[in-house]
N, C-alpha and C positions, 0 to 999 in steps of 0.2 A: 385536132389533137396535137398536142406539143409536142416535139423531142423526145421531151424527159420521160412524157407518159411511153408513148410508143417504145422506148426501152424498156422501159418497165414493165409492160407487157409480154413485149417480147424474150426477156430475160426469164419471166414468168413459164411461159409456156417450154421453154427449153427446161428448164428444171424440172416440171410436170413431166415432160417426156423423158426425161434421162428416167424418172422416178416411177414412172409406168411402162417404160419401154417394154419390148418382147422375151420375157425372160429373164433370168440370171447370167446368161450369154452376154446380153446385148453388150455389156460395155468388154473393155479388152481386157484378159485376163491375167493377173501377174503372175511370175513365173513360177513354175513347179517344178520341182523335182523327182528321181523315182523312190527317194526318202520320204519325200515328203507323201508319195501315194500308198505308201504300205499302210496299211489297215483294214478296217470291215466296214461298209455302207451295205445301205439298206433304200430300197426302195417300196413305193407302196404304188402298186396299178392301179388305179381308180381313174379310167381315164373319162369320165363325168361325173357328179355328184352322186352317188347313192350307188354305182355301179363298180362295186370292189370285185376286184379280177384274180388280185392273192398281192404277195410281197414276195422280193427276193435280197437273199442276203448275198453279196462279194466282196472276199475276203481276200486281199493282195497281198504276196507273200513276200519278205523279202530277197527271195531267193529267186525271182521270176516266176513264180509258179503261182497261182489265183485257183479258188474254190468258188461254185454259184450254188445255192441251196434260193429253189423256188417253190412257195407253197400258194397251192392254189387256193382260191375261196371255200370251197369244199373240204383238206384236208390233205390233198396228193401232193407227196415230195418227189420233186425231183433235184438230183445232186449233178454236179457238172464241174469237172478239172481241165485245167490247160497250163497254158504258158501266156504270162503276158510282158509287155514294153512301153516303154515311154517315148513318143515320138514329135516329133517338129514339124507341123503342118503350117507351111508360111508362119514361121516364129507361134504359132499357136500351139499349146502342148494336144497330144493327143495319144490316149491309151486305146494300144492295141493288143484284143484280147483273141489269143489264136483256137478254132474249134471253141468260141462263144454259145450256149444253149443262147435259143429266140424261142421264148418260151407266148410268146402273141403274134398275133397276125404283124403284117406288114403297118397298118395302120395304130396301131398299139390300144385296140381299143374290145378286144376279143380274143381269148385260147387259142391259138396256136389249133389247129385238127392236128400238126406230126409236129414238134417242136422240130426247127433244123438248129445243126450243128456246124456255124460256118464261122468265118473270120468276124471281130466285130471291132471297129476304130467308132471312137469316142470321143469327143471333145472335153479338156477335165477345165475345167473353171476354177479360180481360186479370189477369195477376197479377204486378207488376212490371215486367219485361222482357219476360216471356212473353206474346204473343197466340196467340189461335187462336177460328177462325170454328167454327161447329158446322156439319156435316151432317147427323148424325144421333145423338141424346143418346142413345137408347136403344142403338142399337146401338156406341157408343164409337165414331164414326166423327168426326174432325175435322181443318178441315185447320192444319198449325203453321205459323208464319212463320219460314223459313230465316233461319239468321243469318248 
């Protein structure tokens, strides 16, 4: 194989992995601000094909203060208020939402039996226009900011 090819391949296979990598995470995030996170996103649980769990709306205020309204597959709402922040995790941003509902298991792939009511830090991703907090990387769960 010659040089030229061997780059080219190899050139190849790096752009396939930036372009398949692990998420909307994977590459580095540009910066954010707590202007820039005021709004309402929405996520949708489905953490397999065919297995919808419910959606939750959250709504960042710009006053430090955040709303969560989650509805489950069946019809049951739950509402949920705190306080949240924008924070700096090794230059990463990351929102911290105080007395967060965890409306699913640990795994995110199942109802919650008691939802708990405890701290929740987030990684928020930005690429252009587009934000979005993570839930969960692995299982492609995130929530987007409505436009």
């Amino acid at each position: 194989m010659t040089r030229v090819n061997w780059w080219l391949i190899m050139g190849t296979i790096s752009i396939i992995s930036l372009c398949c990598g692990c998420g909307p995470s994977y590459l580095p995030s540009q910066s954010v601000t707590k202007r820039d996170l005021v709004g309402s996103y929405y996520v949708r649980y489905e953490p397999y094909r065919g297995r919808y769990l419910g959606h939750e709306t959250l709504t960042l205020r710009s006053n430090g203060t955040y709303q969560q309204i989650f509805v489950t597959s069946c019809g049951r709402v739950s509402k949920n208020t705190g306080t949240w922040r924008l924070e700096q995790d090794y230059n990463e941003p990351n929102l911290w939402l105080e007395h967060a509902g965890q409306y699913l298991n640990e795994w995110h792939d199942q109802l919650a039996t008691h939802p708990q009511y405890e701290g929740m830090s987030a990684p928020v991703n930005r690429r252009g226009n587009r934000i979005w907090i993570t839930v969960d990387d692995d299982m492609d769960i995130y929530y987007q900011k409505k436009k």
